[in-house]
Steps between C-alpha positions, in 0.01 A plus 500: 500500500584147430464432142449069416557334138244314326584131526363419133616840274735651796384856439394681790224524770447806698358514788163417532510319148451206391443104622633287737432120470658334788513095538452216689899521577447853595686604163419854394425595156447892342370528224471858362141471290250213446694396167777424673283305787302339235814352310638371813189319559493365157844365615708645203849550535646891537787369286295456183245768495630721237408881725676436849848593575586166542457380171619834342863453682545164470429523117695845445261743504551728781856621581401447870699259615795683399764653732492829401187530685639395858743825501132708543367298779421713810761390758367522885896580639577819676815594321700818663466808263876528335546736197693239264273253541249713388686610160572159411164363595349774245808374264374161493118532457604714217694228374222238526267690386683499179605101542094485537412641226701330292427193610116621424590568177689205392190297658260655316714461121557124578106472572442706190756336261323264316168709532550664121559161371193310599310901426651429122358142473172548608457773284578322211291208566240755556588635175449154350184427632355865409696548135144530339458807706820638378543380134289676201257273320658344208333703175362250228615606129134535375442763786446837516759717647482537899473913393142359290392266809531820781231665257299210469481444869440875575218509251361152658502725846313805366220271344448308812475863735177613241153332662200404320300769358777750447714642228861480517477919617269459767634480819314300832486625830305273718 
């Protein structure tokens, strides 16, 4: 099963997938969906659209440019079946397995770092802009008490929930 790569976002196309736009110079082009066709006609560069892998690895992204990855590429060599080589081969995906993670890791904090930072300042300009949501209303000295104003406004409630025509007792059901 031969398996191609999108020529705009180089992910995938299976078999019986996709597009192919070939041109006057009998140059072939996949493309794996119509997006991907559709940008290409719109003549925009892989390089700068912010989803394809190209732009994600040449900005730092993606980790998949690194070598770590090339030690789990299928290999189409006939090697002779020896014992030792077998150990250490085991040894040493073991070993970059933990190299890989690491790497992962140390990607993912140095993406992250400055994350809490810019999480802190927004916040407070947030703050800022919504302190009247936050603060308590100043209290005037000629006021009641806020205790005396919660009565007030409950009582202002219970007078508006009685309809014409009724006592304060009577209850409405229609």
């Amino acid at each position: 099963m031969r398996l191609e790569k999108c020529w705009f976002c180089s992910s995938t196309i299976y078999p019986g997938h996709g597009i192919c736009f070939v041109r006057n110079d009998s140059k072939m082009f996949r493309f794996c969906r119509s997006k991907c066709h559709k940008n290409f006609k719109m003549k925009r560069n892989p390089r700068k659209v912010k989803w394809t892998k190209a732009y994600r690895a040449i900005h730092g992204k993606d980790l998949s440019g690194d070598n770590v990855f090339n030690f789990e590429r299928r290999r189409n060599r006939p090697v002779r079946y020896s014992r030792e080589l077998t150990h250490k081969t085991m040894a040493a995906l073991k070993t970059v397995e933990g190299i890989r993670s690491k790497r992962e890791k140390r990607h993912y904090d140095g993406r992250m770092k400055g994350l809490t930072d810019e999480r802190r300042r927004n916040d407070r300009k947030e703050l800022q802009k919504q302190v009247h949501l936050v603060k308590a209303p100043i209290l005037d000295a000629g006021t009641a008490s806020p205790s005396d104003r919660k009565e007030k406004t409950r009582i202002q409630v219970s007078s508006n929930h009685v309809k014409h025509g009724q006592t304060s007792g009577e209850t409405s059901y229609d």
